[in-house]
N, C-alpha and C positions, 0 to 999 in steps of 0.2 A: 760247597764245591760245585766246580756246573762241569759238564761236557756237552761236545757238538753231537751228537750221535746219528751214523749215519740214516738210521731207519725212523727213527723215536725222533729226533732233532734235539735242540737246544732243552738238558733238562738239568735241576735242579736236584744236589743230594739232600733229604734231611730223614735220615731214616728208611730211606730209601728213595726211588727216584720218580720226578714227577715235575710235570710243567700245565701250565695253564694256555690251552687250545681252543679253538672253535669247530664246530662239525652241523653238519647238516641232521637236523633230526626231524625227521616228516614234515621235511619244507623248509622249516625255520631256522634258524644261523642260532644256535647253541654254546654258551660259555661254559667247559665244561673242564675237568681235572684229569689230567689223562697220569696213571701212577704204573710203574711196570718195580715189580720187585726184584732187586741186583742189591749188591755189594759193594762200599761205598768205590773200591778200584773202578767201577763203570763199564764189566764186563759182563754180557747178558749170553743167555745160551742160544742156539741157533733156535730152536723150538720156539721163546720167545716172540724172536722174528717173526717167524713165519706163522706163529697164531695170531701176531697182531696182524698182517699183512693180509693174508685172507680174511679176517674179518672186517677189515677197512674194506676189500674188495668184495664184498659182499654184504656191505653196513645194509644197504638200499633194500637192496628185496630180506633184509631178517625182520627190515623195522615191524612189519605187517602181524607177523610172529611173536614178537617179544609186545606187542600193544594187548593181541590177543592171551596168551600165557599171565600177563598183569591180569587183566579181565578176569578169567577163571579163578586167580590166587585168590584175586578180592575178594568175588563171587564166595570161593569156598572160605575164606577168613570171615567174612561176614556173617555168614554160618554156623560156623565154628562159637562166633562171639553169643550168637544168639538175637541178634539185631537183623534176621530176617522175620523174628517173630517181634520184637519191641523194639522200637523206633530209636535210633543214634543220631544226635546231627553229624556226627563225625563219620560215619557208615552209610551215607544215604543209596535206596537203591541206584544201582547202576545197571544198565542192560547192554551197551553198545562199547565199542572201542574208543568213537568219538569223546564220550563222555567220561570215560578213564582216562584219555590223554589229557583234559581239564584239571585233571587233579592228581599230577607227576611233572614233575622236571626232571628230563637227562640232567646229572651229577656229574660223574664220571664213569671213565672207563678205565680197567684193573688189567693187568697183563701178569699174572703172579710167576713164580718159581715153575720153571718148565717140566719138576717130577713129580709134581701130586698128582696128575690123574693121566692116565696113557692118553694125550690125542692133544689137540688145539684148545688148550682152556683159556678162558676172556671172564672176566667179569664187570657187569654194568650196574651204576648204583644210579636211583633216582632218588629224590626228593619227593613227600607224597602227602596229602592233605590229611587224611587216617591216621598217618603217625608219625608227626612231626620230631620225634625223637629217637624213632630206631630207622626211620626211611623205607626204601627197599632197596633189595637188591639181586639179580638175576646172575645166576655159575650158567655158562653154556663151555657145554665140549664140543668139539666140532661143527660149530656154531648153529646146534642147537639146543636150548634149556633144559638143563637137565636140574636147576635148583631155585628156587625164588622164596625168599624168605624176607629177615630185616635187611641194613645193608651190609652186615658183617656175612653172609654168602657170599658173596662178591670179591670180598676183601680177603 
């Protein structure tokens, strides 16, 4: 089943809803999966709306944020692994933003069910060289991070 939707545009049902868009991500024209969680009738709640809407209007200046919150995650998962003491090829150090952006692709962007958490929730999954099979993924409430894990945070 598809609808036009006035905010979301042309999406697709299959378990929920979702279309395949492009977005600017630190410069670069991004293929990305944009998924907002409704009910196959195609009714979303106004909160919906207006968290994707403010976050569109504010994508630009969070990019800086959500490069650096990656950084730190890595930083401390890497840690955590033990691969700041013995060497990963899959782990290698990283110190800067530049060089975390090397090794992530924006995925998609998640627009879930507007009452799990009081405020504007978004979720962003990336693609990511570390962990080719769980990804990442960033929960922001009022567009800023409040979770970064695999990509099922996100989701």
């Amino acid at each position: 089943m598809k609808i036009n939707d006035p905010i979301f545009g042309e999406l697709e049902y299959d378990y929920g809803w979702t279309k395949d868009t492009t977005i600017y991500f630190l410069g670069e024209e991004t293929e990305i999966s944009l998924m907002i969680d409704g009910e196959e009738d195609g009714k979303f709640d106004e909160e919906q709306y207006i968290a994707y809407q403010v976050f569109m209007r504010k994508w630009e200046d969070l990019q800086p944020n959500l490069l650096q919150s990656i950084l730190d995650y890595y930083t401390q998962k890497r840690h955590e692994l033990g691969y700041d003491i013995e060497l990963n090829e899959n782990y290698p150090i990283v110190d800067t933003t530049e060089q975390i952006l090397k090794m992530i692709t924006l995925d998609g962007i998640v627009v879930p069910y507007a009452d799990i958490f009081e405020g504007r929730d978004i979720g962003i999954t990336f693609n990511c060289t570390w962990d080719i099979e769980n990804g990442l993924g960033l929960r922001l409430l009022n567009e800023k991070v409040i979770e970064i894990g695999y990509q099922d945070v996100a989701i």
